[in-house]
PDB file with one MODEL, atoms N, CA, C and O in Angstrom:
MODEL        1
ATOM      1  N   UNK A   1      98.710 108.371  58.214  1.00  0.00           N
ATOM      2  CA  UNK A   1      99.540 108.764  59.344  1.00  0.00           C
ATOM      3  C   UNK A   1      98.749 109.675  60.281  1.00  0.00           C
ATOM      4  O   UNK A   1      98.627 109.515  61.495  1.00  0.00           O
ATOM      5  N   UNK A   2      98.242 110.632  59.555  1.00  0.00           N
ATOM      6  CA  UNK A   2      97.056 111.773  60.183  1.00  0.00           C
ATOM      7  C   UNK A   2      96.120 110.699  61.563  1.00  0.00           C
ATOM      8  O   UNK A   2      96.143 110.766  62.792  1.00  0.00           O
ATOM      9  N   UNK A   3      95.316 109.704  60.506  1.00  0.00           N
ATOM     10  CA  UNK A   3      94.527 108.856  61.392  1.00  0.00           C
ATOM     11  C   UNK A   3      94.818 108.413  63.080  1.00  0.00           C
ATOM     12  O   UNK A   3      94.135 108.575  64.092  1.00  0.00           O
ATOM     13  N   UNK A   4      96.459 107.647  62.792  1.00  0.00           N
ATOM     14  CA  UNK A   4      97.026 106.701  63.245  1.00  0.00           C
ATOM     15  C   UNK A   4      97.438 107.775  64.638  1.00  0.00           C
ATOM     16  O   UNK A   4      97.384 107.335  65.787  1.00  0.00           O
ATOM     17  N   UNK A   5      97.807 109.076  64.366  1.00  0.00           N
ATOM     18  CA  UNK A   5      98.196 110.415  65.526  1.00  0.00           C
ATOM     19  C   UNK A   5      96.832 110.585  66.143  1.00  0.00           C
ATOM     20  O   UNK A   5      96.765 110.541  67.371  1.00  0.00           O
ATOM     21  N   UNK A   6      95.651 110.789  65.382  1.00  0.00           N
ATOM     22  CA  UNK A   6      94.599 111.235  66.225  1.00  0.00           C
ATOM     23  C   UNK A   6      93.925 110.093  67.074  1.00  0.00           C
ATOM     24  O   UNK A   6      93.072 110.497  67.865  1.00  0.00           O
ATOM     25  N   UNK A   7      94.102 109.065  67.054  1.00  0.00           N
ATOM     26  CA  UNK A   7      93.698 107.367  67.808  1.00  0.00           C
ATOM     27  C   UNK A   7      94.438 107.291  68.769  1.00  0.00           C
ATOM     28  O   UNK A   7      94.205 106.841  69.891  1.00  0.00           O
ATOM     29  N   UNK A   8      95.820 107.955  68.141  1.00  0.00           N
ATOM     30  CA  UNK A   8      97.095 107.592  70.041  1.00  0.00           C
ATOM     31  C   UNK A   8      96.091 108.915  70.883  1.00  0.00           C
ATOM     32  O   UNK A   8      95.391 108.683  71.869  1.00  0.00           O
ATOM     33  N   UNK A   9      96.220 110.154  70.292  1.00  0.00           N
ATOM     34  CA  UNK A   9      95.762 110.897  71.219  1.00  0.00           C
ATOM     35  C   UNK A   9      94.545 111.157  71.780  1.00  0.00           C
ATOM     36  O   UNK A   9      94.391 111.811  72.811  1.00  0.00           O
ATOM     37  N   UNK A  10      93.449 110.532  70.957  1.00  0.00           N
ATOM     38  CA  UNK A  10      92.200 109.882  71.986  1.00  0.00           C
ATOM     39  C   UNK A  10      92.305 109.208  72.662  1.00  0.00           C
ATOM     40  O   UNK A  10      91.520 109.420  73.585  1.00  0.00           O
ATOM     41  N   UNK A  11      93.232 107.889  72.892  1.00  0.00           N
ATOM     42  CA  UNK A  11      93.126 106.609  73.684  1.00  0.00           C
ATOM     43  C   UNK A  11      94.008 107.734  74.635  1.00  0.00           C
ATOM     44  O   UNK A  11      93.387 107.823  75.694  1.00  0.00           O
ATOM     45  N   UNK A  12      94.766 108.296  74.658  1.00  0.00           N
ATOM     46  CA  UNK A  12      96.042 108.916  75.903  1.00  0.00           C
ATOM     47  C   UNK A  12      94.721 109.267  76.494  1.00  0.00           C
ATOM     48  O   UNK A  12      94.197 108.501  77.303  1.00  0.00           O
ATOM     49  N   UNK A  13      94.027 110.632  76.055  1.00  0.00           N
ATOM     50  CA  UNK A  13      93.211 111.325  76.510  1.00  0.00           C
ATOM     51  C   UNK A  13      91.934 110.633  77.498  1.00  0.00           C
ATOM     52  O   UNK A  13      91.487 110.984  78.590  1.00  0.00           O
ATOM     53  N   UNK A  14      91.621 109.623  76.684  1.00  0.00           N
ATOM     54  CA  UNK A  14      90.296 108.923  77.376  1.00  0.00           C
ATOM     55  C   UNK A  14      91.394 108.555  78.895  1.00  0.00           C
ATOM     56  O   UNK A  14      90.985 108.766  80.037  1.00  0.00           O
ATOM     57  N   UNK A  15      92.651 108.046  78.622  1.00  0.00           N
ATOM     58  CA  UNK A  15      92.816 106.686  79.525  1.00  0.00           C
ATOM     59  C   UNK A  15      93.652 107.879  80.970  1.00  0.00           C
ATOM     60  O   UNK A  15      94.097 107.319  81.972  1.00  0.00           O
ATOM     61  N   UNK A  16      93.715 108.986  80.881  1.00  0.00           N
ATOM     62  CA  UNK A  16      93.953 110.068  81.699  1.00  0.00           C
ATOM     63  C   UNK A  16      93.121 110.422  82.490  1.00  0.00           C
ATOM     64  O   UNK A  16      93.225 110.423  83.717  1.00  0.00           O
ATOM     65  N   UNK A  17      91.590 110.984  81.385  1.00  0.00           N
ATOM     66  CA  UNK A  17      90.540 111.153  82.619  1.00  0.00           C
ATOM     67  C   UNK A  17      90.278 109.801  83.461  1.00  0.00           C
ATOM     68  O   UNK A  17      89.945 109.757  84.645  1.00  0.00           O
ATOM     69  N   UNK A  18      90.420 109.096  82.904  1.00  0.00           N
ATOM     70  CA  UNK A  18      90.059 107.516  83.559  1.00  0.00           C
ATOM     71  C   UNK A  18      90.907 107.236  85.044  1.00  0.00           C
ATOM     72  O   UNK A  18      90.533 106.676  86.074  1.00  0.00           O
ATOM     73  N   UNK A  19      91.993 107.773  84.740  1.00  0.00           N
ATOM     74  CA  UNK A  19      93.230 107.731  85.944  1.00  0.00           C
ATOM     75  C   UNK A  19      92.647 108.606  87.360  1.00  0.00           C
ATOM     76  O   UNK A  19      92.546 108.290  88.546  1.00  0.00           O
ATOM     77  N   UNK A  20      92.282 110.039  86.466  1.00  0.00           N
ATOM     78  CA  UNK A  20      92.274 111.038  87.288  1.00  0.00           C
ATOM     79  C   UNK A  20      90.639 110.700  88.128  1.00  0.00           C
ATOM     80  O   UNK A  20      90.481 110.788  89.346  1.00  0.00           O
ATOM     81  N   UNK A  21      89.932 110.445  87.475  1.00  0.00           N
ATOM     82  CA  UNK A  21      88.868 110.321  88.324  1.00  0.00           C
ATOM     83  C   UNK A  21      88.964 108.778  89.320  1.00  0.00           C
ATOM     84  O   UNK A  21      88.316 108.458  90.316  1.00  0.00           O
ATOM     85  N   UNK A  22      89.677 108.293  88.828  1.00  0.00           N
ATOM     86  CA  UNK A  22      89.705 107.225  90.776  1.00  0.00           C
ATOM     87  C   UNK A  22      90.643 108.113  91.566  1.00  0.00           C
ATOM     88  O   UNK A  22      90.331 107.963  92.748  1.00  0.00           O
ATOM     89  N   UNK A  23      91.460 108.807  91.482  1.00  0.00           N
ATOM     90  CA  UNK A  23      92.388 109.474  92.347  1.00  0.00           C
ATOM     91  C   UNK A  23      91.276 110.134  93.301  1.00  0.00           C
ATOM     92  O   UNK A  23      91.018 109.875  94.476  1.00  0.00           O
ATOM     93  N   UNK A  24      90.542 111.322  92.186  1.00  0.00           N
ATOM     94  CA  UNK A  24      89.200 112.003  92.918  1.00  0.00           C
ATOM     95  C   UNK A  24      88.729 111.161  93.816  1.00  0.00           C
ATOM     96  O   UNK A  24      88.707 111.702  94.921  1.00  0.00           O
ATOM     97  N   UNK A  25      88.339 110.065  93.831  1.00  0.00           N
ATOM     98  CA  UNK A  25      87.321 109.006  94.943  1.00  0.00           C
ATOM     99  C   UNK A  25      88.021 108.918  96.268  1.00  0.00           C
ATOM    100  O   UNK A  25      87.674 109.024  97.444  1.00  0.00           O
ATOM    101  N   UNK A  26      89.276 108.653  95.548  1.00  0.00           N
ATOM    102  CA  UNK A  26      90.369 107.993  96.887  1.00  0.00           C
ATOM    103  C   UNK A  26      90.426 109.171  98.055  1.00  0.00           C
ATOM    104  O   UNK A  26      90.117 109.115  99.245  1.00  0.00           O
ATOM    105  N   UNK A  27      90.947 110.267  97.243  1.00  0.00           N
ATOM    106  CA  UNK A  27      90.716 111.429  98.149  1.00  0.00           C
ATOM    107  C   UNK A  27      89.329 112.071  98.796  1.00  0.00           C
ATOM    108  O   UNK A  27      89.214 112.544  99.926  1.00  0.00           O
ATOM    109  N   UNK A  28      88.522 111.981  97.986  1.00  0.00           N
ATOM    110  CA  UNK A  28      87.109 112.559  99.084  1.00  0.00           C
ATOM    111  C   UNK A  28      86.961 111.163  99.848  1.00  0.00           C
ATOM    112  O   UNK A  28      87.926 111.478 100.544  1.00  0.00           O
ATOM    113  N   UNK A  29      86.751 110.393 100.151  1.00  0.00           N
ATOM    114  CA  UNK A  29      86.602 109.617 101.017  1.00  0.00           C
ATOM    115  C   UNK A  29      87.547 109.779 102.244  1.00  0.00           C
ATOM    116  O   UNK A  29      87.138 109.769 103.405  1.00  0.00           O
ATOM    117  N   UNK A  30      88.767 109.919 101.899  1.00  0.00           N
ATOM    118  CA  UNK A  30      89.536 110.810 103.036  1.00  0.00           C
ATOM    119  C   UNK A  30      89.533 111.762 103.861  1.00  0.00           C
ATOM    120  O   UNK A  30      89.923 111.939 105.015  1.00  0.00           O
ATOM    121  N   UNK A  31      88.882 112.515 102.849  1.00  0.00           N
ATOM    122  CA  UNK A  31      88.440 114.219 103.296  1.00  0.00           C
ATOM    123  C   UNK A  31      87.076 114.612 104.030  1.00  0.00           C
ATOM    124  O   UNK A  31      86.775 115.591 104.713  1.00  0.00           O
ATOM    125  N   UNK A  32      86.031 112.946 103.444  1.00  0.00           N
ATOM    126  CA  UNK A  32      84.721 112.863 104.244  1.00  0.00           C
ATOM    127  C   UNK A  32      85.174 112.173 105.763  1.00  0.00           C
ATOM    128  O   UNK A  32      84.273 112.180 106.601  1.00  0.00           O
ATOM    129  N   UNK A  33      86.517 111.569 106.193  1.00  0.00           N
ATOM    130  CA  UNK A  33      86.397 111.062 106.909  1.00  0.00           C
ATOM    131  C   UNK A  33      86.993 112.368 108.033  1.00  0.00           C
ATOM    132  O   UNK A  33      86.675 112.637 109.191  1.00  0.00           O
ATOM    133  N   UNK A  34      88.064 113.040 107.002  1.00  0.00           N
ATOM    134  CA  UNK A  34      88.362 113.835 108.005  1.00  0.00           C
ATOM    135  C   UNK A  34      87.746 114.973 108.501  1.00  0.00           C
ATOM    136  O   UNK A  34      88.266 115.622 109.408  1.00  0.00           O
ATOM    137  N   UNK A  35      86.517 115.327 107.912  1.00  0.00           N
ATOM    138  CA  UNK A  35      85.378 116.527 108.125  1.00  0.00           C
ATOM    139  C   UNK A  35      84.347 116.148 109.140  1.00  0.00           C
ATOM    140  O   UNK A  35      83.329 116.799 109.374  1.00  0.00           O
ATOM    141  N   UNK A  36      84.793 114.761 109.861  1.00  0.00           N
ATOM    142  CA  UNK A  36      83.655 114.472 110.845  1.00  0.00           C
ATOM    143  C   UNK A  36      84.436 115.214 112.143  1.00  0.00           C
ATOM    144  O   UNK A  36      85.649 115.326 112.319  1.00  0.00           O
ATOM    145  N   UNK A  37      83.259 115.710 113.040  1.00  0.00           N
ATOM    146  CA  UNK A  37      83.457 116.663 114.167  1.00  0.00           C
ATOM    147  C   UNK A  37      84.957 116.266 114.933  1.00  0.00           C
ATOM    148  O   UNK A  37      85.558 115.321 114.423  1.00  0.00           O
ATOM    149  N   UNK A  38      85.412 116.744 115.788  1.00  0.00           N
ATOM    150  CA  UNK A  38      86.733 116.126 116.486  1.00  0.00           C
ATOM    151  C   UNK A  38      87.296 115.117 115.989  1.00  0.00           C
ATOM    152  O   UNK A  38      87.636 114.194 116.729  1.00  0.00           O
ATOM    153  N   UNK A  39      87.475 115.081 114.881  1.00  0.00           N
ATOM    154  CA  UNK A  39      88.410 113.642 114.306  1.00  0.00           C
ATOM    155  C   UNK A  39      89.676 114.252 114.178  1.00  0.00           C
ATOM    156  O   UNK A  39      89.834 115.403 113.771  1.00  0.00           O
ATOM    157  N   UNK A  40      90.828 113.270 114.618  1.00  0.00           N
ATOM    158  CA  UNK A  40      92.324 113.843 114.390  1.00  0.00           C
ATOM    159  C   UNK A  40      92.641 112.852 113.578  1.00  0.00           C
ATOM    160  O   UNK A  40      92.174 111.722 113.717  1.00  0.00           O
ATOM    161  N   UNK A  41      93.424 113.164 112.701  1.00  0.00           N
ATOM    162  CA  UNK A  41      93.615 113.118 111.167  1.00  0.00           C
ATOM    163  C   UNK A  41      95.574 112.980 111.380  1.00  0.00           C
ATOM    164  O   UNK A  41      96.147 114.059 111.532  1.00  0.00           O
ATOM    165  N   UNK A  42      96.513 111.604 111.376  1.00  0.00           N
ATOM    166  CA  UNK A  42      97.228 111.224 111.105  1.00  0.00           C
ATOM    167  C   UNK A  42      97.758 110.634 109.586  1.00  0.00           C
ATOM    168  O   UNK A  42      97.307 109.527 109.289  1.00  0.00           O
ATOM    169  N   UNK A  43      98.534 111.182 108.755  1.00  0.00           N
ATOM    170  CA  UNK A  43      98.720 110.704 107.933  1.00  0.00           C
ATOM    171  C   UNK A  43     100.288 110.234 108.005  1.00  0.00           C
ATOM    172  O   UNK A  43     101.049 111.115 108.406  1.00  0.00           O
ATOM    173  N   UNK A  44     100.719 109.316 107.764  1.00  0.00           N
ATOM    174  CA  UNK A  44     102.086 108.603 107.019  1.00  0.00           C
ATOM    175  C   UNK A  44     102.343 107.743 105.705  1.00  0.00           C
ATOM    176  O   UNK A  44     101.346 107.576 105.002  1.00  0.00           O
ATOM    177  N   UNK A  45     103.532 107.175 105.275  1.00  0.00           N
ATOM    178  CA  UNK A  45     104.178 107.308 103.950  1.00  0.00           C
ATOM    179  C   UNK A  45     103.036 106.665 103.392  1.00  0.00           C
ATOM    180  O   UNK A  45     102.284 107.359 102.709  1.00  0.00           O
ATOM    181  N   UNK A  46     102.685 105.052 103.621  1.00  0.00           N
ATOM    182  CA  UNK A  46     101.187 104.597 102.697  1.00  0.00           C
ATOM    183  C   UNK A  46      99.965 104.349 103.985  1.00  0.00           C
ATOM    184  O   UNK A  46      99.107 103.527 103.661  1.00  0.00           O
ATOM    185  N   UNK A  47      99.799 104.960 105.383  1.00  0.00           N
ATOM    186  CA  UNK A  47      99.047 104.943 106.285  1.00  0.00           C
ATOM    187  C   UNK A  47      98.084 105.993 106.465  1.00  0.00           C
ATOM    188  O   UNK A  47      98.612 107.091 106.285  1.00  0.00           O
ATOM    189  N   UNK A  48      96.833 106.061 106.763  1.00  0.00           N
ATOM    190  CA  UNK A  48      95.910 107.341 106.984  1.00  0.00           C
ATOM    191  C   UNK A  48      95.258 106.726 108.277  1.00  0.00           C
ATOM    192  O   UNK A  48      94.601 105.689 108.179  1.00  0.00           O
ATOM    193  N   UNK A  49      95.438 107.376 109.529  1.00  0.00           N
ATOM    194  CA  UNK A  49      94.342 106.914 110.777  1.00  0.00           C
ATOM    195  C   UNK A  49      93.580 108.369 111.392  1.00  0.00           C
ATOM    196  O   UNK A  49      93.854 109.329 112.112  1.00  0.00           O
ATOM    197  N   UNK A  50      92.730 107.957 110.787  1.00  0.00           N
ATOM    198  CA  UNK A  50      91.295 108.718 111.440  1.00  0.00           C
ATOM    199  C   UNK A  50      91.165 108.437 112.893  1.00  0.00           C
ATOM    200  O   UNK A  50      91.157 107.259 113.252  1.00  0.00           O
ATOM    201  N   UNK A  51      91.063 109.380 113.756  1.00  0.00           N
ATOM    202  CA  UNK A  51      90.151 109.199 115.415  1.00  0.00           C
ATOM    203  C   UNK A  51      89.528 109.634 115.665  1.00  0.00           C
ATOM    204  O   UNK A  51      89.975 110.746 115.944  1.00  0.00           O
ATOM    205  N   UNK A  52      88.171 109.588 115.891  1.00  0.00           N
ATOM    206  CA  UNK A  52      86.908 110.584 116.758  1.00  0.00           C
ATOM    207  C   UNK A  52      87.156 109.939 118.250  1.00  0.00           C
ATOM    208  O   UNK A  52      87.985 109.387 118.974  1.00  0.00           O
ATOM    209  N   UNK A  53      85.551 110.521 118.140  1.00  0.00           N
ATOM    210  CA  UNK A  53      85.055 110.180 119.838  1.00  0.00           C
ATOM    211  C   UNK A  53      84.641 108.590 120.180  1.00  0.00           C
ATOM    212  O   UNK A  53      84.728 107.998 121.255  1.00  0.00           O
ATOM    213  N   UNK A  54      84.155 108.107 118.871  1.00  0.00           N
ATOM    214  CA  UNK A  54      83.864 106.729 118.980  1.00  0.00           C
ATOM    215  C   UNK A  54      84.234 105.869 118.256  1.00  0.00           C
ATOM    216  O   UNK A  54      83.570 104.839 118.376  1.00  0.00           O
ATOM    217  N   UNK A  55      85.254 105.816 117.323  1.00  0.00           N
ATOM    218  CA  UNK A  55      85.455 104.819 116.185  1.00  0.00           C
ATOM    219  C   UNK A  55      87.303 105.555 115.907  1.00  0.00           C
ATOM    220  O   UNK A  55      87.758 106.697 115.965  1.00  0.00           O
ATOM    221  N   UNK A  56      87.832 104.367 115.643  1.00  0.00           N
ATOM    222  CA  UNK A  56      88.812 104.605 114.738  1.00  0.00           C
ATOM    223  C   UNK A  56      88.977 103.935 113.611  1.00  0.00           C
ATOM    224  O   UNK A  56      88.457 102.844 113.377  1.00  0.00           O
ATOM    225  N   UNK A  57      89.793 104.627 112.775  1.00  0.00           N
ATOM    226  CA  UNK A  57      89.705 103.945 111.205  1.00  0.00           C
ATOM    227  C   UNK A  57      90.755 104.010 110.894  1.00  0.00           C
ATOM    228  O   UNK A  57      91.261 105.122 111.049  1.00  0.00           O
ATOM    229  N   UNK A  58      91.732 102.802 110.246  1.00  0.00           N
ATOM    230  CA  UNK A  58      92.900 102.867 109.814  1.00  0.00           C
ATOM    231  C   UNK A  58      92.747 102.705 108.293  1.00  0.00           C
ATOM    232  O   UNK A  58      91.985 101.811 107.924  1.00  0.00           O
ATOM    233  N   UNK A  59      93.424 103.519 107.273  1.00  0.00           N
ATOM    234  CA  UNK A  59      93.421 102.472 106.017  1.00  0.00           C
ATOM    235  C   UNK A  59      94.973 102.879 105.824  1.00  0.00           C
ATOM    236  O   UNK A  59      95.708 103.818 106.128  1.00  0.00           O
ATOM    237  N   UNK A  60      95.055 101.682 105.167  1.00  0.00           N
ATOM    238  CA  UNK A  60      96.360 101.421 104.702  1.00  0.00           C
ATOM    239  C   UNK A  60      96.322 101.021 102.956  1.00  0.00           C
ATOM    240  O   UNK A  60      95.294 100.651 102.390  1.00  0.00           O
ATOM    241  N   UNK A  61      97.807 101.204 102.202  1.00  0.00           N
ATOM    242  CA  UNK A  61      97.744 100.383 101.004  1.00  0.00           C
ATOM    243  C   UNK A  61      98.925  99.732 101.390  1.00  0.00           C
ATOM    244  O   UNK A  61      99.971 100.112 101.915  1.00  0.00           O
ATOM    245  N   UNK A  62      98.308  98.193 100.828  1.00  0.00           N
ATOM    246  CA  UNK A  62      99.516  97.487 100.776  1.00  0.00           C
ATOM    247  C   UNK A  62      99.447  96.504  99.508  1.00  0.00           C
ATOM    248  O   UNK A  62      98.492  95.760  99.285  1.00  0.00           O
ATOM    249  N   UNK A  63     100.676  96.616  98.654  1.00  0.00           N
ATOM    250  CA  UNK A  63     100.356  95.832  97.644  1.00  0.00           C
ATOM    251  C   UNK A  63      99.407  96.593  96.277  1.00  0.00           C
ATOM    252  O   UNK A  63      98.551  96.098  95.544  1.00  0.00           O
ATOM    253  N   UNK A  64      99.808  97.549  96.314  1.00  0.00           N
ATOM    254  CA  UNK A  64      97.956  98.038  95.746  1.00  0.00           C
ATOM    255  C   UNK A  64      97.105  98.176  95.747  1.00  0.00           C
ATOM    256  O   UNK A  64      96.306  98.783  95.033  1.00  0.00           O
ATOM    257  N   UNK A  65      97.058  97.367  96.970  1.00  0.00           N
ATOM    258  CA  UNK A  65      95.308  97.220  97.522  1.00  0.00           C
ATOM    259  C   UNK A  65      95.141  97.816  98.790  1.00  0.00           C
ATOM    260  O   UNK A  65      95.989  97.909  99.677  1.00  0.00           O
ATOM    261  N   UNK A  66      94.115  98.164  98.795  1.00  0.00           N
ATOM    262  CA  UNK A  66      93.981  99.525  99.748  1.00  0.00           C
ATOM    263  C   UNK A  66      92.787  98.729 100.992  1.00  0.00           C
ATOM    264  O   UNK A  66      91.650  98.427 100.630  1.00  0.00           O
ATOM    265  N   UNK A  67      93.219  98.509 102.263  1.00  0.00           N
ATOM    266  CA  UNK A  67      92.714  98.140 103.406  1.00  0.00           C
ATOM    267  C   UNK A  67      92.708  98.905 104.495  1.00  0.00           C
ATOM    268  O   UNK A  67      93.551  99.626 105.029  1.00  0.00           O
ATOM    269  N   UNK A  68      91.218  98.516 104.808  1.00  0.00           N
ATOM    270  CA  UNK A  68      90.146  99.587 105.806  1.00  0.00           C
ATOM    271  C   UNK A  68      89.567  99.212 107.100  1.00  0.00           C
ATOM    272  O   UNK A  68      88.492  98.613 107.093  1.00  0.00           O
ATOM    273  N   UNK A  69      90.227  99.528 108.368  1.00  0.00           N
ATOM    274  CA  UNK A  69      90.151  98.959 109.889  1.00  0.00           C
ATOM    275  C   UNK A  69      89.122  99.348 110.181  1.00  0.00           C
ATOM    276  O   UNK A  69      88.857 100.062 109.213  1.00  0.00           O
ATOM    277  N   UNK A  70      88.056  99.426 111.034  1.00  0.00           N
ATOM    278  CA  UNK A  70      86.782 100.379 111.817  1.00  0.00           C
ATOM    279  C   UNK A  70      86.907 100.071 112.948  1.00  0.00           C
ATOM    280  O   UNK A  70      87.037  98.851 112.848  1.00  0.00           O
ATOM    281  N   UNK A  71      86.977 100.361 114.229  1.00  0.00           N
ATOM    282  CA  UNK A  71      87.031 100.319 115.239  1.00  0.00           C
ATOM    283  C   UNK A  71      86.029 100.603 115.939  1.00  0.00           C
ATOM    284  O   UNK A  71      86.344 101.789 115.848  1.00  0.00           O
ATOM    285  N   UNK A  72      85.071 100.638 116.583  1.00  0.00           N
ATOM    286  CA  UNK A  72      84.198 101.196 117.296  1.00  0.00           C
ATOM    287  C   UNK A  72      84.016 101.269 118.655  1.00  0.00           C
ATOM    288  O   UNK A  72      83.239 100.330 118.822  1.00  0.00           O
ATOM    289  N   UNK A  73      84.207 101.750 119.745  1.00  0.00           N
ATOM    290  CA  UNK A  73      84.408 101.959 121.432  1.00  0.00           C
ATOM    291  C   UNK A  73      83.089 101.810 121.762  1.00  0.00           C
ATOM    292  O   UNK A  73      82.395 102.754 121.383  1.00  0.00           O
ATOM    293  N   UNK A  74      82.536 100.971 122.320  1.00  0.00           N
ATOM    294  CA  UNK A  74      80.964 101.003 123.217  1.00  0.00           C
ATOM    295  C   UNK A  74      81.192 101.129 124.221  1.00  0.00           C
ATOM    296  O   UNK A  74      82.144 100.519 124.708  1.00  0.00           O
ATOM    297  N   UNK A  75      80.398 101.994 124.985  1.00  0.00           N
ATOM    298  CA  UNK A  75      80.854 101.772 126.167  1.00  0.00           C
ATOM    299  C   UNK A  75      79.389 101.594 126.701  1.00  0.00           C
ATOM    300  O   UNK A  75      79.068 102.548 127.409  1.00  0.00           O
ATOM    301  N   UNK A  76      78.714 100.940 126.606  1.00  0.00           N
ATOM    302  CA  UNK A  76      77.358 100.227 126.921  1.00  0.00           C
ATOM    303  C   UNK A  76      77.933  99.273 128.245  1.00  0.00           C
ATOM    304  O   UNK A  76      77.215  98.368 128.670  1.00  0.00           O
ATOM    305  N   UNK A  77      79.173  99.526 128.811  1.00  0.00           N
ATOM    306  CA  UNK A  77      79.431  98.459 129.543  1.00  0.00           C
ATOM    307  C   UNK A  77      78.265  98.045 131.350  1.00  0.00           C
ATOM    308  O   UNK A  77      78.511  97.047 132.028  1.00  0.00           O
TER     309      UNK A  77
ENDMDL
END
């Protein structure tokens, strides 16, 4: 019985840090986007839109799956 308690609470344990470190990713990638110079930083319920001076970036989740717009303004016109 001893055994059978210490196996649930390794597998909990392993499969927690496992959780917690993609959360970590999801968020610095957010936080790298929002630390670029003049970027305004919109967030809503499953929406995040980034704006600078030259690019916008939408990501969204939909479904679980998490999708990423880039926009870029040239004005090379």
């Amino acid at each position: 019985m001893k055994i059978a308690l210490k196996s649930i609470l390794l597998i909990l344990a392993l499969s927690l840090s496992v959780v917690s470190c993609r959360e970590e990713e999801e968020k610095s990638e957010i936080e790298q986007l929002a630390e670029e110079e003049g970027a305004k930083v919109k967030i809503k319920d499953d929406k995040v839109k980034v704006k600078t001076d030259d690019k916008k970036i939408k990501i969204k989740e939909d479904d679980g799956e998490i999708k990423k717009k880039v926009k870029v303004d040239n004005d090379d016109n």
